[in-house]
N, C-alpha and C positions, 0 to 999 in steps of 0.2 A: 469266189475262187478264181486265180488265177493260173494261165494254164500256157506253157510258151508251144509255138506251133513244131518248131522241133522236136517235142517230147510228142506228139502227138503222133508226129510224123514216124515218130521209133518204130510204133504200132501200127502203122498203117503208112505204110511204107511208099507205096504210089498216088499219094493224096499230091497232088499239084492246083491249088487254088489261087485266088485273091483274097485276102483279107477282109476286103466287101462280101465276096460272092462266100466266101466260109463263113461271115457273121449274117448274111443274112438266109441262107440254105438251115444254118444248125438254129435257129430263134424259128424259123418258118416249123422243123422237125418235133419243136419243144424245148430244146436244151437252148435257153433262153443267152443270147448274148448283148454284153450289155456296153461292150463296148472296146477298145482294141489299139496298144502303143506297137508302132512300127522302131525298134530299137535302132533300126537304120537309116534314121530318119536327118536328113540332112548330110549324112557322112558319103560324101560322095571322091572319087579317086585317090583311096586311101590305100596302101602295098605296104610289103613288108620288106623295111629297109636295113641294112647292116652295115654296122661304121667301118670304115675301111682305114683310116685317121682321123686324127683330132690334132688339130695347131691353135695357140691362140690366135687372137684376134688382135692387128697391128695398133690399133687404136682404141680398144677397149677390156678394160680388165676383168669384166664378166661375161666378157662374148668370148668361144669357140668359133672353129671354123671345121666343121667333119664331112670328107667326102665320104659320102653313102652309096653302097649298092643296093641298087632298086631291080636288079634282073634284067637291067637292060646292056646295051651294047658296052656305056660307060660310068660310071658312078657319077651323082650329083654333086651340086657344092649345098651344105644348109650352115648357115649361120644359127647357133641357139644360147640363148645364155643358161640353159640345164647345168646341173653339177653332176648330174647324178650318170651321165652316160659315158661308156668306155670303149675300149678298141674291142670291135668283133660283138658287142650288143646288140639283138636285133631291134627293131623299133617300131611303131607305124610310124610310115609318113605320108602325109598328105600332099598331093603335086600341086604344080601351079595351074591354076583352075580349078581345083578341089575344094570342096567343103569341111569344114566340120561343126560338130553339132552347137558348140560353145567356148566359153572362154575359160583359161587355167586356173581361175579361182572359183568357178564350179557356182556362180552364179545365173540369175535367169538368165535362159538361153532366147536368143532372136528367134523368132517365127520363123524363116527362111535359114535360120544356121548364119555361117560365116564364111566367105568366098576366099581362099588364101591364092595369093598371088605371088611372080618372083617379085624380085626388086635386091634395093640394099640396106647393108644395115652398119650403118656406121664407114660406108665407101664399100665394103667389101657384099659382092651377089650374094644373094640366096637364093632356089629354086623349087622350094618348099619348104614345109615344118613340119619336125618330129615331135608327137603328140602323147598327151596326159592323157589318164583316162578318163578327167572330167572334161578336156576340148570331144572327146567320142561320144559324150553325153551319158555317160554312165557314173555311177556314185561309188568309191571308194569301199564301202558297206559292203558292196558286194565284190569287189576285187580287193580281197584285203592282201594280196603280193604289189596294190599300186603302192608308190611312193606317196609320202605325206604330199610333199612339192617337188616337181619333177617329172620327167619321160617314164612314159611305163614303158615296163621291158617284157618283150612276148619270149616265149620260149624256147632255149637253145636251137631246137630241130626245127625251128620255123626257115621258110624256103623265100628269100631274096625274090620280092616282084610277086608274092601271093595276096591273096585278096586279105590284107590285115583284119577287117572286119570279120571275114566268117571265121579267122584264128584266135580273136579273141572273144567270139560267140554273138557277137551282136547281128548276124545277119540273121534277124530272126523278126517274130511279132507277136506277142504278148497279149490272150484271149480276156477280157472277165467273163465270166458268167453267174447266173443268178440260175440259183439251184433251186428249186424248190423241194419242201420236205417230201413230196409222195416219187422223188427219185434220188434215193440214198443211193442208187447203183451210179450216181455220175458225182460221186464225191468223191472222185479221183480220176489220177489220170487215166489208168486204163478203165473207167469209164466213159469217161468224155469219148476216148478213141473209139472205142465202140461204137456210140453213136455216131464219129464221123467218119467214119467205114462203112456203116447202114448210112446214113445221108447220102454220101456220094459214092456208093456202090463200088465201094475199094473192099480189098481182102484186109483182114483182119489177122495180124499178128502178136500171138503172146510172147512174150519174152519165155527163152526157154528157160527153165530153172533144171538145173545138175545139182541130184543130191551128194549130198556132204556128211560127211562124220565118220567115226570110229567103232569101236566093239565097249568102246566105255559106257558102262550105263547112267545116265544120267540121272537117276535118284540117289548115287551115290554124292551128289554134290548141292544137285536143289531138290527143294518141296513146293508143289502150292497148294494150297487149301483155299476154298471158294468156301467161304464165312456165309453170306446169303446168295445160297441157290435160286432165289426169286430175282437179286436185281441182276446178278452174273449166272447166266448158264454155264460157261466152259471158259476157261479161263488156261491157256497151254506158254510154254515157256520153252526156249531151247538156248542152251548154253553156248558160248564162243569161250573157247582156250586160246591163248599164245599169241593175244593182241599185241602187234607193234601201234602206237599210236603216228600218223603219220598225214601230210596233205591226202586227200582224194585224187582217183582220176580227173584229170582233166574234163573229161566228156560230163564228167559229173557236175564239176564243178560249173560249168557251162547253163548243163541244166536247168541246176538251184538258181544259178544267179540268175537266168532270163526270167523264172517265175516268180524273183523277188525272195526267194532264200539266201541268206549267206553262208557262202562255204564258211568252213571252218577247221575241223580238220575230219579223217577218215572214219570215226566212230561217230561222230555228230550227222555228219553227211549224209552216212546211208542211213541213219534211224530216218531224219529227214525225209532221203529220198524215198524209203518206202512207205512211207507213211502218207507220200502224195500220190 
């Protein structure tokens, strides 16, 4: 089972650990860990940039030239040959000195990531690069809004000069654990959370649930019948009226994909998510 520390943190809301000191505290308590991807792993001075223009390139017919605001005093210059980005897109970009985690054909990734620096490109500066979301080290599968080939684009309301990484979820780090059968109670997340609220002597938070519904009775529309009472005790059902089929929240989305779900859209999501 995997389990991102985000979601854990939902529930237990003042948990401030290390990754080390969380895998080895919850394996010492019982709840066996077996091991731990830090999603931010190599992505270092990465902001969220917004094109401000785009000119082409004097001397190349697949290079741009877009000043980017990065939230500082002036916009940068970045040279990119992308097709896919437009005036007023935000973007990550990574500065000069910055990491990222791989390369745009989402191949193996170096041990240490990849060091971007300024320089030129074809005569003309650049002072960093606007990023895929496989240079962020993440897999398309689960950002299914990336481009096939291309700059991912973060979302309208993203803020000029924000940490890009915790915008598009990855400032996070990714539990396994090995469950054993005589604790079915940590076969989810707000299992897990619970014992790392008991571990490290945090309070414990249930999500609140606000009931829902109308004066319709609901056998006027389903039935279940439990066929064998011996392998199914109780078997209950509640109906949803008046679905728009539509993306998930964001927060959601977020979720699913650090634990290795893919969003998909707003009726797959939540079955998903409550199901973890």
């Amino acid at each position: 089972m995997d389990t991102a520390l985000s979601w854990i943190k939902a529930y237990v809301p003042d948990l401030e650990v290390s990754a080390h000191d969380y895998t080895e505290a919850m394996t010492l308590t019982g709840t066996k860990v077996e091991g731990y991807r830090e999603l931010d792993k190599n992505l270092e001075k990465i902001v969220v940039g917004e094109i401000c223009s785009i000119e082409k390139h004097p001397d190349a017919d697949k290079l741009i030239i877009c000043q980017v605001n990065i939230g500082a005093d002036a916009p940068i210059q970045i040279v990119t040959g992308a097709s896919n980005v437009h005036v007023g897109d935000k973007v990550p970009v990574v500065l000069d000195g910055g990491k990222v985690a791989g390369g745009h054909d989402g191949g193996p990734r170096p041990e240490e990531g990849i060091r971007i620096k300024k320089g030129k490109l074809r005569g003309v500066e650049s002072f960093g690069m606007m990023c895929s979301i496989e240079e962020l080290g993440a897999d398309r599968e689960y950002y299914p809004d990336a481009p096939e080939s291309g700059i991912y684009i973060l979302p309208a309301d993203s803020v000029p000069g924000d940490d890009a990484i915790e915008v598009i979820g990855l400032r996070d780090t990714v539990f396994e654990y090995e469950i054993t059968s005589n604790r079915v109670d940590c076969y989810a997340v707000i299992g897990i959370a619970r014992e790392a609220a008991a571990t490290f002597g945090k309070e414990f938070v249930l999500p609140k649930i606000k009931p829902t519904g109308n004066h319709e009775n609901v056998n006027d529309f389903l039935r279940v019948d439990v066929e064998d009472t011996e392998l199914c005790k109780r078997y209950t059902a509640r109906m949803v009226k008046n679905i728009q089929l539509a993306p998930s929240p964001r927060w959601m989305q977020k979720r699913l994909a650090a634990s290795g779900i893919r969003p998909i859209n707003n009726i797959v999501d939540i079955t998903n998510y409550v199901m973890e």
